[in-house]
C-alpha positions in Angstrom: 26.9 -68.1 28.3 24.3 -66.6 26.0 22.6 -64.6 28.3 25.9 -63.4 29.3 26.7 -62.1 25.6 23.5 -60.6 24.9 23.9 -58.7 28.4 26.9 -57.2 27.1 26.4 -56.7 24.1 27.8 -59.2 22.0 24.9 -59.8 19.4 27.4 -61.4 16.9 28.9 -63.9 19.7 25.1 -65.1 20.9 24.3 -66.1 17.3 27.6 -68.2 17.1 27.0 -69.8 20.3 23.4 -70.7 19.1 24.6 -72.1 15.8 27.5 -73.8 17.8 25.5 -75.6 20.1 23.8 -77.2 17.2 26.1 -78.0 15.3 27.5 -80.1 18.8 24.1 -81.8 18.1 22.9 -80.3 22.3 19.3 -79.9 22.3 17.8 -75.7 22.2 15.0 -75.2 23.7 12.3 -71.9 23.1 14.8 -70.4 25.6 17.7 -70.8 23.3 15.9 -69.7 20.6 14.7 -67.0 22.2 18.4 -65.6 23.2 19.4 -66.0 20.1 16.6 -64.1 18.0 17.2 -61.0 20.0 20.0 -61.0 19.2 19.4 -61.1 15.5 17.3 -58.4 16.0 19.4 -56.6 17.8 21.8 -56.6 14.8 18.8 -56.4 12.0 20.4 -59.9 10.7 16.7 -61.4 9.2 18.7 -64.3 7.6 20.0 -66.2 10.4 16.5 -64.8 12.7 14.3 -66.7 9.8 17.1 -69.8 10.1 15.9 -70.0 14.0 12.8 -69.3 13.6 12.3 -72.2 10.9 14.2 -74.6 13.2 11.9 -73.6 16.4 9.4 -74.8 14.1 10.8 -77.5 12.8 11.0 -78.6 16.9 7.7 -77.3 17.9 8.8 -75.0 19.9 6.8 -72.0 18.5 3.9 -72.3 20.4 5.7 -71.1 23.7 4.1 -68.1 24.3 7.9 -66.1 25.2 9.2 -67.6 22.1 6.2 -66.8 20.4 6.3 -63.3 21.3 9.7 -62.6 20.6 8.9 -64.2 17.1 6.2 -61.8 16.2 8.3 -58.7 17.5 11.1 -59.9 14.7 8.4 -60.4 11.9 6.9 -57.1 12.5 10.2 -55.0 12.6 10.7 -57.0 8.9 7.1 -55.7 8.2 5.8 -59.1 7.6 2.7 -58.8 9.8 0.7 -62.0 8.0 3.7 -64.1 9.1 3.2 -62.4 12.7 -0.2 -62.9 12.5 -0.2 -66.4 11.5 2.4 -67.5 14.7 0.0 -65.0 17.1 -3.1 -67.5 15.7 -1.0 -70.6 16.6 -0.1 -69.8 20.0 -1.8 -72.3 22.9 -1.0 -69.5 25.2 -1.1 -65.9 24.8 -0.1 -63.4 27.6 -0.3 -59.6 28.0 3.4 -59.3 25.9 2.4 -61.6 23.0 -0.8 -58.9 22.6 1.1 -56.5 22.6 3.2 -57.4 20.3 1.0 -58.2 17.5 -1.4 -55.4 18.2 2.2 -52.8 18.2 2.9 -54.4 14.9 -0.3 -53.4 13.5 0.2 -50.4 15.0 3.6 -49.8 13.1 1.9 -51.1 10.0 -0.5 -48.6 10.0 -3.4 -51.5 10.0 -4.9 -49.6 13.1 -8.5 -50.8 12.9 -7.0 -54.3 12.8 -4.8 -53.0 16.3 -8.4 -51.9 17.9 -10.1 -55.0 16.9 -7.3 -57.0 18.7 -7.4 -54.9 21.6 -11.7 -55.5 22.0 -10.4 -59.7 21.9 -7.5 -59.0 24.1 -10.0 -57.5 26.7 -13.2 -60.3 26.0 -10.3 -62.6 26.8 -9.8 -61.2 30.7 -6.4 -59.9 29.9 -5.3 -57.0 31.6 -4.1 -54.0 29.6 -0.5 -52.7 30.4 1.3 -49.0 30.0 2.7 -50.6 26.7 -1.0 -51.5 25.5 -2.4 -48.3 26.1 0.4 -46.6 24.3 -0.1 -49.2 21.3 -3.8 -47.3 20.8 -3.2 -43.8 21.5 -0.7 -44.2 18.6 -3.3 -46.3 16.6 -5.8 -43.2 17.3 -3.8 -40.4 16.1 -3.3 -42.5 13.0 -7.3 -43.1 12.3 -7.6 -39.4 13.5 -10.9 -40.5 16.2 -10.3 -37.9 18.6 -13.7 -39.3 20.7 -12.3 -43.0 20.6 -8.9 -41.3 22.0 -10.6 -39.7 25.0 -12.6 -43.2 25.9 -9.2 -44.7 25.5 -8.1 -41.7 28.4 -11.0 -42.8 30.1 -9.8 -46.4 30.4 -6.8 -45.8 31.6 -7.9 -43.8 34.5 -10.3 -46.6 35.7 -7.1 -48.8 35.2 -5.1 -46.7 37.5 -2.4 -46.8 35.3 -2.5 -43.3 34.3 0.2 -41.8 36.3 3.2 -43.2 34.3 5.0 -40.6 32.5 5.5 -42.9 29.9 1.7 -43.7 29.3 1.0 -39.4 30.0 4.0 -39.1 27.2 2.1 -41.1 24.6 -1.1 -39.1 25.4 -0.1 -35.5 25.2 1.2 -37.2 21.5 -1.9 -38.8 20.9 -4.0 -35.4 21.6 -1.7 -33.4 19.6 -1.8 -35.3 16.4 -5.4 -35.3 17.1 -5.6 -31.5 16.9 -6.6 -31.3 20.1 -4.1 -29.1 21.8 -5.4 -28.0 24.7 -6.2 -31.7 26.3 -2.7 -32.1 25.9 -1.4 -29.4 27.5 -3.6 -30.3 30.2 -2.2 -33.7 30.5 1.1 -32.2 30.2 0.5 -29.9 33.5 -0.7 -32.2 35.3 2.4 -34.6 34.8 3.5 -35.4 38.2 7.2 -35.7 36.6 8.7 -34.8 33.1 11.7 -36.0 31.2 12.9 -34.7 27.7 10.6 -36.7 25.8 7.7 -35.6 27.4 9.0 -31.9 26.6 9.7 -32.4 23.1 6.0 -33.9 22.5 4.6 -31.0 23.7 7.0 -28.8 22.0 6.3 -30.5 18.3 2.4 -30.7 19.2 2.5 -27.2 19.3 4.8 -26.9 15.8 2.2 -29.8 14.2 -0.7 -27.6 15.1 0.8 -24.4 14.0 1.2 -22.7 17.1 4.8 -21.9 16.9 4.9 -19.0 19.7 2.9 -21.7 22.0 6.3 -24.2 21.1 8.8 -21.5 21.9 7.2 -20.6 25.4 6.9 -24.2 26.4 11.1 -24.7 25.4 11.9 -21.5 27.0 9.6 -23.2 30.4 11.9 -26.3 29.4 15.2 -24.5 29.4 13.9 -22.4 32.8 13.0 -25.7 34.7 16.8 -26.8 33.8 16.3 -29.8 31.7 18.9 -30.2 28.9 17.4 -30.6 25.4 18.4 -32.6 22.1 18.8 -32.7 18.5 14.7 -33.6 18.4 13.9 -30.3 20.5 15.9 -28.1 18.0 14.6 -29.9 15.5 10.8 -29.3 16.3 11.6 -25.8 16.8 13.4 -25.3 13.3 10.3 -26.7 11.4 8.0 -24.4 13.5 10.4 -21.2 12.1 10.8 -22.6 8.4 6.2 -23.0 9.1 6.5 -19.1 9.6 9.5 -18.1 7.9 10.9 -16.5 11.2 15.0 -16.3 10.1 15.2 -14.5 13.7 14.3 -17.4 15.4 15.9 -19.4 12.7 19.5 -17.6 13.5 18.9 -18.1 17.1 18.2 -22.0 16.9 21.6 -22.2 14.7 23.1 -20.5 17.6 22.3 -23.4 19.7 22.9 -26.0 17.5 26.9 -24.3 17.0 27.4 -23.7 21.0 26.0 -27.6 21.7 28.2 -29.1 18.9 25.2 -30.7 17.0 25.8 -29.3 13.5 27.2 -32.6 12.6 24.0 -34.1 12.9 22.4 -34.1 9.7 18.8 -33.8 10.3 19.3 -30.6 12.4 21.6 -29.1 9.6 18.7 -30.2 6.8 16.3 -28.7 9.4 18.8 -25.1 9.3 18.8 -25.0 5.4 15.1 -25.7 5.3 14.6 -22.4 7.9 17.2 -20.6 6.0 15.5 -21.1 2.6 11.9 -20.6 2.8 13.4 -17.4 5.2 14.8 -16.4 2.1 18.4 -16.2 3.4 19.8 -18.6 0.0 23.4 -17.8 1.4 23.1 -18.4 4.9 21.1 -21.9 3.3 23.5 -22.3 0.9 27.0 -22.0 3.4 25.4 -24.4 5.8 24.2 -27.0 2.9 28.0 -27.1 1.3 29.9 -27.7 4.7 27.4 -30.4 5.6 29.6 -33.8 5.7 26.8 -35.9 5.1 23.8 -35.0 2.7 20.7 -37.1 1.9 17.7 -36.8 -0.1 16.0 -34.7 1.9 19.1 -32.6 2.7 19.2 -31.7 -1.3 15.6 -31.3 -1.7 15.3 -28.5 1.2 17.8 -26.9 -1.0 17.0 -27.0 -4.2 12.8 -26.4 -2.8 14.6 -23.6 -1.2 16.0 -22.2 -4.7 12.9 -22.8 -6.7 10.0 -21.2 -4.8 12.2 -18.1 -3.9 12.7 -17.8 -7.7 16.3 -19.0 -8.7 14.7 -22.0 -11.0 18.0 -22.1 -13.4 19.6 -22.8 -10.1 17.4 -25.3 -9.1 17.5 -27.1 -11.7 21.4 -27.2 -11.8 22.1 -28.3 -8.0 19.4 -31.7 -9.4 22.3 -31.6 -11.6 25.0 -31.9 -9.2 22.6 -33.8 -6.8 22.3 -36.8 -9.6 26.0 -36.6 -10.7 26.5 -37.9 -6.9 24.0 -40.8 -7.4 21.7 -39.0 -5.0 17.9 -40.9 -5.7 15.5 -38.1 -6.2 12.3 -38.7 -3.8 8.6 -37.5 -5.1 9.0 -33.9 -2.9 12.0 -33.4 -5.0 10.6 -34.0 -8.0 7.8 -32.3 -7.7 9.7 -29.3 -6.5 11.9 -29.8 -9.5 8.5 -29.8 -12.1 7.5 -26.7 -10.4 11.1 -24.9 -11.0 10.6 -25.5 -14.6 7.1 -23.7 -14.9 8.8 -21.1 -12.9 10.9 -20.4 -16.0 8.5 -21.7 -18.8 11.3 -24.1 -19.7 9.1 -27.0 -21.2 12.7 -28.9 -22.3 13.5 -28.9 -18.3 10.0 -30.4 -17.6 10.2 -32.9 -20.3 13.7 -34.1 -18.6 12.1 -34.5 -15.2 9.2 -36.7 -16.7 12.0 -38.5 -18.6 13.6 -39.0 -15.0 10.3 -40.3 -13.7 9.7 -42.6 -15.9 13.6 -44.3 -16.4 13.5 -44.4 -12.4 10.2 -46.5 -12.7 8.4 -43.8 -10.2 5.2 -44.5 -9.4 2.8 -41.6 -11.0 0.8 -40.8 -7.5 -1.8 -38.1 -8.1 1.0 -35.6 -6.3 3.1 -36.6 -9.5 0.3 -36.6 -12.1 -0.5 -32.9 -10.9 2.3 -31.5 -10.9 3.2 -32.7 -14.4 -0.6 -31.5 -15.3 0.3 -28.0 -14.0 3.6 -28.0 -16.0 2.9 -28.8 -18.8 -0.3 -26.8 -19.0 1.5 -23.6 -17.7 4.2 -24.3 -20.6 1.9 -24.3 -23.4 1.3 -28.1 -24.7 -2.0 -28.8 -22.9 -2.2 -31.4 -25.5 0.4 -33.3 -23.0 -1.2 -32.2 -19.8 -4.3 -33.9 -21.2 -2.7 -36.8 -22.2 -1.2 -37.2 -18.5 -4.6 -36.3 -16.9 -6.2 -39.4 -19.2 -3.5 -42.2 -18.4 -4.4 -41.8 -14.1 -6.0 -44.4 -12.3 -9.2 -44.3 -10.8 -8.9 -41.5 -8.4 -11.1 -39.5 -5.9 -8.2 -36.8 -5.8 -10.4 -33.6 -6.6 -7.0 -31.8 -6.7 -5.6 -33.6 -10.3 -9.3 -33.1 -10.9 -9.0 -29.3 -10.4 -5.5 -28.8 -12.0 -6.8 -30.1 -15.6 -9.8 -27.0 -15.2 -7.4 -24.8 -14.6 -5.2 -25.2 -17.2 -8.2 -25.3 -19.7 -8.7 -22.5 -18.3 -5.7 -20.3 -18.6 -5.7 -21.5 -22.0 -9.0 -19.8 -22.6 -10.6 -23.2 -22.9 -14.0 -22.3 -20.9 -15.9 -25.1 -22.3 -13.3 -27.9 -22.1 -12.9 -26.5 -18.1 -16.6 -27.1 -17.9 -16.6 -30.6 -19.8 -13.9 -31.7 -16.8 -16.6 -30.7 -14.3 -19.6 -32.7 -16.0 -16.9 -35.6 -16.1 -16.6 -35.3 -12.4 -20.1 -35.1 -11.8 -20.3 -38.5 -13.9 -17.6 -40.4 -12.3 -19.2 -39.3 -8.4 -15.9 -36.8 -7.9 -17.8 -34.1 -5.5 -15.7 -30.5 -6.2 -14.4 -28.4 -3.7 -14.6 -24.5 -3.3 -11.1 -24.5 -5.2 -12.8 -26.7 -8.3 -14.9 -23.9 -8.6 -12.6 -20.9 -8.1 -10.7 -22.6 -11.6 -14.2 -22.9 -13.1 -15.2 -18.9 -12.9 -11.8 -18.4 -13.8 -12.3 -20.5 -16.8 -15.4 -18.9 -17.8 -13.7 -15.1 -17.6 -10.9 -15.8 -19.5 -13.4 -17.1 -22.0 -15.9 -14.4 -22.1 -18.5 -17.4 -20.4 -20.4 -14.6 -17.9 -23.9 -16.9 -18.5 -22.7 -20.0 -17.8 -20.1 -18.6 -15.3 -22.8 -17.2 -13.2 -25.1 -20.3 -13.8 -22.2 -22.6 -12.2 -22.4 -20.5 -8.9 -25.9 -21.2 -8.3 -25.0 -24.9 -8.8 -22.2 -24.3 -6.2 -24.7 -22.8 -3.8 -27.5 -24.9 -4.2 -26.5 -28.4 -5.4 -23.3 -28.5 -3.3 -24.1 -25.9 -0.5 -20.6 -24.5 -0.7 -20.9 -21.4 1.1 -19.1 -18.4 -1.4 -15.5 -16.8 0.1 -13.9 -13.9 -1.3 -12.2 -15.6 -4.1 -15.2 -17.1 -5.6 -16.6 -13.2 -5.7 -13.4 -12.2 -7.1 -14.0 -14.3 -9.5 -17.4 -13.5 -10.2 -16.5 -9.2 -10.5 -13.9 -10.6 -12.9 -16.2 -12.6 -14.9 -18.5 -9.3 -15.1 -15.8 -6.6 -15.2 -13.8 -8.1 -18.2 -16.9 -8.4 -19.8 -17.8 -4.6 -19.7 -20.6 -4.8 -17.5 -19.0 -3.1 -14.6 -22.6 -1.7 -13.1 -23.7 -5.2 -12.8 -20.0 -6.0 -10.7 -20.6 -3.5 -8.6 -23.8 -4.7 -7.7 -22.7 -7.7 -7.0 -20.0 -6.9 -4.6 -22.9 -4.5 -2.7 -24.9 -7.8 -2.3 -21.9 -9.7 -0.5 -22.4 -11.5 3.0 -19.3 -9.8 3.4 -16.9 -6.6 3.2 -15.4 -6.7 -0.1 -11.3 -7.1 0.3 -8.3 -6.9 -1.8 -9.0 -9.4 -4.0 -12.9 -8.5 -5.2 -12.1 -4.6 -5.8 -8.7 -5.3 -7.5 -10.5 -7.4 -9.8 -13.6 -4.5 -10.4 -10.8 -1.8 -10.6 -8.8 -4.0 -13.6 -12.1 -4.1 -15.6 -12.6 -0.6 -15.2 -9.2 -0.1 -16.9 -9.9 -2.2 -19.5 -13.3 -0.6 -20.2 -11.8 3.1 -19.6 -14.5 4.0 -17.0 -12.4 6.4 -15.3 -14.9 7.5 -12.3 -15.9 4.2 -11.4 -12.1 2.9 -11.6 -10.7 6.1 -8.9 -13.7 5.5 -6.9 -12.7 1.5 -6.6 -8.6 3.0 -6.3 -9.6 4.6 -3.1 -11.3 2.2 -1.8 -8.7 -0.2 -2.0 -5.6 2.2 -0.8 -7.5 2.4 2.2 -7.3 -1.5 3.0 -3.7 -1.9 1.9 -1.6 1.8 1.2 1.6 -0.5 0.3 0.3 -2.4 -2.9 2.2 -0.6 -5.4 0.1 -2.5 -7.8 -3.1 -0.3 -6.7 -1.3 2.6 -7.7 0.1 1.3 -10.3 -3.6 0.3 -12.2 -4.5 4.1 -10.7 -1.9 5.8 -12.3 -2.8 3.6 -15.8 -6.7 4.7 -15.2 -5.7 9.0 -14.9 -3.5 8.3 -18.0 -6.5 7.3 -20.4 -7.7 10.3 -19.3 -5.2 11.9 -20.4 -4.9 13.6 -16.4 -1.0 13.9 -16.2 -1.1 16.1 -13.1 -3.0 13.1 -11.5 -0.4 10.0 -12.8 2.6 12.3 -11.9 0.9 12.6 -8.2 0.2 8.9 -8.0 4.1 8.4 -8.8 5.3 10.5 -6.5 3.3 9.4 -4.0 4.5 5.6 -4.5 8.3 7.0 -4.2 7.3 8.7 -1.4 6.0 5.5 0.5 9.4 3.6 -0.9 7.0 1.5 -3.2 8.4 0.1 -6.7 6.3 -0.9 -9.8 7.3 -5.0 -10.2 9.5 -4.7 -13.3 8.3 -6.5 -16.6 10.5 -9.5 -18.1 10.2 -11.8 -20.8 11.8 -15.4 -21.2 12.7 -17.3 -23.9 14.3 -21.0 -23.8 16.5 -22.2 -26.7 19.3 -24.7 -26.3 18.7 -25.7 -23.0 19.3 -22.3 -21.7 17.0 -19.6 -20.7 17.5 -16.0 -21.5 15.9 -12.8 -19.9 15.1 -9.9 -21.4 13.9 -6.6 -19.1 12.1 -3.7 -20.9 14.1 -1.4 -22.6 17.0 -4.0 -21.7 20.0 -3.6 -24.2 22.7 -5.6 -22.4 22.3 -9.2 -24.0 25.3 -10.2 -26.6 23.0 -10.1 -29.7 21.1 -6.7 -29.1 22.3 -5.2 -32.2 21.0 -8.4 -34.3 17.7 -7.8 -32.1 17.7 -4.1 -32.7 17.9 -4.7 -36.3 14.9 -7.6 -36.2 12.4 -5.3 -34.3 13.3 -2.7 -37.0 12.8 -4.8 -40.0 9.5 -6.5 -38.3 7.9 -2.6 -37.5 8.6 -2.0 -41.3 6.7 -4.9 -42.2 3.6 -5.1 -40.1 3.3 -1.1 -40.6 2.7 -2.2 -44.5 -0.4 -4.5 -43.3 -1.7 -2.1 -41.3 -0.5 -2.1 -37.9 -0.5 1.5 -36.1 0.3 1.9 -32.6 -1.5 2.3 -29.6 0.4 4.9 -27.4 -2.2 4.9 -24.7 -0.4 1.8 -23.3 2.7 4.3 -22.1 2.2 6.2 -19.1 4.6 8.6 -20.0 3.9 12.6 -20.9 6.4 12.3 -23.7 5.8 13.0 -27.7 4.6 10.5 -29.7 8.0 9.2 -31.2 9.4 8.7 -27.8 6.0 6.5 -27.2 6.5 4.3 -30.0 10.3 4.1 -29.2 9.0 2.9 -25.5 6.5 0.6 -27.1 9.5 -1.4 -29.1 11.1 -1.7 -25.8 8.6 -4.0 -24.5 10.3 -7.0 -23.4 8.4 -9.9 -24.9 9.2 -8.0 -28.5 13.1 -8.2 -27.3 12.3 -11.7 -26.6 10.3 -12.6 -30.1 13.0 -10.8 -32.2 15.7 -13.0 -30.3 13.6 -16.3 -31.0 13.0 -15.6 -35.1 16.9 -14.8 -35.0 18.0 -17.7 -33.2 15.4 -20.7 -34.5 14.5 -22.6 -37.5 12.0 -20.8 -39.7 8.7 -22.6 -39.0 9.2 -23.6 -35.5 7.4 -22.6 -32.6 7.9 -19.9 -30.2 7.3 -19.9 -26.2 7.6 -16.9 -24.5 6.9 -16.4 -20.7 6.1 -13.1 -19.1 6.2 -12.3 -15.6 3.1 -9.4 -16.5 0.0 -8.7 -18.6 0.9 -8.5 -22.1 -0.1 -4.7 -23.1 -3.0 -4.3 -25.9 -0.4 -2.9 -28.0 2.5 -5.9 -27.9 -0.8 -8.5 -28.3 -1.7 -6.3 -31.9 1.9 -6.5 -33.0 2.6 -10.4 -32.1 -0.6 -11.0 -34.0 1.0 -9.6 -36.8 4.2 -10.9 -36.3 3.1 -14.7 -36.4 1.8 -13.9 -39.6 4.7 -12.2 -41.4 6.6 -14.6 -40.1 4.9 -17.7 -40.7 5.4 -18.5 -36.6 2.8 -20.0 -34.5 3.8 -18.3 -31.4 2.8 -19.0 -27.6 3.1 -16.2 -24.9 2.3 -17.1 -21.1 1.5 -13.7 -19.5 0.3 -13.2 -16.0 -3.5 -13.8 -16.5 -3.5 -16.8 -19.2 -2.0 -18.1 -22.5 -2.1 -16.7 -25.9 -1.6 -18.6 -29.0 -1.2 -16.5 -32.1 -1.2 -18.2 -35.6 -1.5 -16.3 -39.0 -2.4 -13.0 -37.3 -5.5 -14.2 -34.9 -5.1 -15.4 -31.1 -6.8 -17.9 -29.3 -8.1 -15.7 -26.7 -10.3 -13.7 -29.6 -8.8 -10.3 -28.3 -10.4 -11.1 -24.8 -7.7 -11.4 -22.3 
């Protein structure tokens, strides 16, 4: 009778019938028992599975190596793998099944050293290896990552002559891909005597994995040629591979499918559309297919609101965590850390504070993914004070990452030294650096005028470490040198490069040769770069800044035209400004917000002021052929001043002021914030596009070296 309900089916009736027969005091046997945990399996019911597991005990019937091995596959679904183990040890018998049992639980445990070991004893002990046991270890070597042990694992299942099942080939092709090793599985995969879907879709997401997304669209155009139907996983696999390269073509495509086969109410392929649809950059298309989805989960809302926040709608972001809580939707750690880097999107330190709030209410555990994020945020918001303190209260970690996020924001802060002291601290605790530890390091050291001990660190990075230099580190380097005024000694540098200098390395020369005015040197370095890359508007841009100093108006006016020409734009400046949980924007020369006549009348009472201390302007920072007066007009326009006047209006006397800007702050708007936190009494904060500057009582922290 039980073996007739568990044949059909009837998982609920089995369990009655067991408990029934006791209760009619008839004697169970490890066949009873047996019947009767499946079917508590079957239903996920560990209550009355641990009820006949204790009474098989109790009888001494646990030994039976069927029983047995049905009582370890229970455990290990429940992820109690010492209780497994411990029934596995007393077993008087053990058989291929019971082997495979415990060695797949270690398997699904991720304990896959433990799996191998058990496979060496299952082998010593004369038992012969299955399909099942072989796909047990190519599962437990993708998760070590031992390609070699993988291919002896191949090996042996040749000599076994089991290696024509398509369900052993299957687990292989899977095994090589997660391995990295694409091209033994496609080999595997051609020489399949037979296919089914499965066998197509680990091919299919190898390729995705590996991020060979035209290889994964061939093979499921060979899949759709050969006339197998595909599933939700195939779409699926192919969605991530287009969100991987942001392909909304192939995106549009793939939701074709998805609407002709009826599987849009599956929710992992409509997460799997909003995730394409967002880092596309298609928000509506994202947004239509997120609101009609019946079902949502927390993955569902992060692709969204990850979608929102790195395409640059962090307000918006922040409001769908809003809606995403008011649903009792548990935030994961990707959507909080997505959420942390919305808020240093928009410099909104209040927002950041919140989601740390979150963290710590929802008892979170602070992983070093966490613990850098909130480093990052609240470094790139201004209170390094509270990065630090966050960086301080980790564990003992080996995560060079949390390591390189506390240099870098010393660094943008202008905090050389401090950068460097993290770096002696990870020499001390036995942290080895990475070529990005030292990327933030010569970083550090330009924004802080360090060129010695900048240029002392990469002949520690050479020679201690033997990291080998890329272009960033030179970029770096030409920085270091170019801010510094000694432009000969940059170019020098970048003629002694393994390499051909790119983007990166003559951006940075031709930056420093604004700064310093050397107007030959900078149009040689303009030319230079327009020939590697004719559709940076920011090479012009710098170009055009370079034949103004010069006072060559015939030359900017040619560089202008030549950018309309081409259909390029200069990226247009804004300032933010956070106060009462909302953050405004101000554009240059922007008169549209409700309070620009009280603004107006600040910057005009402010100009007064400062021009009594001194203050005279320094028109050279308009690239504009007009009068003087018209300069100075300009100059007033400058968004961060919109943004100041707006904060002393709005806020206490006395309290701070945090101001983000999406570009450099011009010499001429860094003189007059100097003067303004000193008229009015303001320590002020302004986050520009190269670093942070904190003016108090007319000086900054970066000494005038930015």
């Amino acid at each position: 009778m039980m073996v007739g309900y568990l044949r059909n089916e009837k998982f609920k009736d089995t369990i009655e019938l067991y408990h029934r027969i006791r209760s009619l005091g008839l004697e169970t046997d490890s066949f009873t028992c047996t019947l009767a945990l499946k079917a508590c399996s079957s239903l996920s019911d560990f209550e009355n599975g641990k009820i006949i597991m204790r009474n098989a005990m109790e009888k001494g019937l646990a030994r039976d190596k069927f029983l047995g091995s049905s009582m370890i596959k229970f455990l290990v679904k429940f992820g109690d793998i010492d209780e497994a183990r411990s029934i596995f040890d007393g077993l008087q018998r053990k058989d291929v099944v019971c082997w495979n049992s415990i060695i797949g639980g270690y398997v699904q445990d991720g304990n896959y050293r433990m799996a191998l070991s058990l496979f060496r004893k299952m082998l010593d002990g004369g038992i012969r290896p299955t399909q099942v046991s072989i796909t047990g270890l190519t599962q437990a070597c993708g998760g070590i990552g031992n390609l070699e042990l993988g291919k002896c694992i191949h090996g042996l299942l040749n000599s076994l002559e089991i290696g024509s099942h398509i369900f052993v080939l299957t687990s292989l092709v899977d095994m090589y891909c997660k391995l990295g090793d694409v091209e033994s599985a496609r080999r595997v995969f051609d020489r399949m005597p037979t296919r089914n879907l499965v066998s197509w879709n680990a091919m299919i997401s190898g390729y995705v994995q590996n991020g060979l997304v035209f290889e994964g669209f061939e093979t499921f155009r060979r899949l759709v040629s050969s006339g197998c139907e595909f599933d939700s996983v195939t779409i699926v696999s192919l969605l991530q591979g287009s969100a991987q390269v942001s392909s909304l073509d192939n995106g549009k495509v793939l939701h074709g499918f998805v609407l002709r086969r009826g599987l849009q109410s599956n929710f992992i392929v409509s997460t799997a559309i909003v995730d394409v649809y967002a880092k596309s950059g298609a928000l509506k298309l994202a947004s239509s297919v997120f609101t009609r989805m019946k079902e949502k989960n927390v993955i569902s809302w992060t692709a969204m609101l990850m979608g929102l926040a790195q395409n640059g709608y962090a307000e918006e972001a922040l409001k769908l965590f809003g809606q995403m809580q008011e649903e009792g939707v548990v935030a994961n750690v990707v959507t909080l850390v997505s959420l942390v880097h919305a808020c240093v999107h928009v410099g909104s330190l209040k927002k950041g504070r919140s989601v740390h709030g979150y963290l710590i209410r929802c008892n979170i555990w602070f992983n070093e993914v966490i613990r850098t994020a909130l480093i990052d945020m609240y470094a790139k918001c201004g209170k390094l004070d509270s990065a630090k303190r966050v960086f301080d209260n980790r564990t003992i970690s080996n995560d060079v990452v949390l390591w390189n996020s506390m240099i870098t924001g010393y660094g943008i802060h202008g905090h050389g030294d401090k950068a460097i002291g993290v770096f002696n601290q990870m020499k001390m605790e036995g942290i080895r650096p990475n070529q990005t530890t030292f990327i933030s390091l010569f970083s550090a050291c330009s924004h802080s005028g360090l060129v010695e001990e900048g240029m002392s660190l990469f002949l520690v990075m050479n020679g201690d470490y033997k990291i080998r230099p890329s272009e960033k580190h030179f970029a770096c380097l030409v920085d270091l040198l170019s801010r510094a005024g000694r432009l000969e000694e940059a170019e020098a540098l970048i003629h002694q490069m393994p390499f051909a200098p790119g983007n990166a390395v003559l951006e940075a020369l031709l930056s420093g040769c604004r700064t310093h005015k050397n107007i030959e040197m900078g149009i040689r370095t303009a030319d230079r770069l327009l020939t590697l890359d004719s559709m940076n508007p920011g090479i012009y841009v710098i170009l055009s800044n370079i034949y103004a100093l010069g006072g060559r108006w015939k030359e900017v006016d040619y560089v202008r035209g030549l950018m309309r020409k081409r259909g390029l734009r200069k990226t247009p400046g804004y300032s933010l400004f956070e106060v009462n949980n909302l953050v405004h924007t101000f554009f240059a020369g922007d008169k549209s917000h409700p309070y620009w006549e009280d603004i107006h009348q600040m910057l005009e009472d402010l100009r007064t002021e400062i021009e009594t201390l001194g203050y005279y302007p320094d028109t050279s920072c308009v690239l504009r052929d007009v009068d003087e007066e018209k300069k100075v007009k300009l100059l007033w326009g400058h968004s961060e001043r919109l943004a100041m006047a707006f904060a002393l209006i709005c806020t206490p006397a006395g309290s701070l002021i945090r101001i983000t800007k999406n570009l450099r702050v011009c010499s001429d708007c860094h003189t007059v914030t100097k003067y303004i936190s000193k008229v009015a009494r303001r320590e002020i904060i302004v986050r520009d596009a190269n670093r942070f500057h904190h003016f108090v009582n007319g000086k900054c922290s970066c000494g005038d070296y930015w």
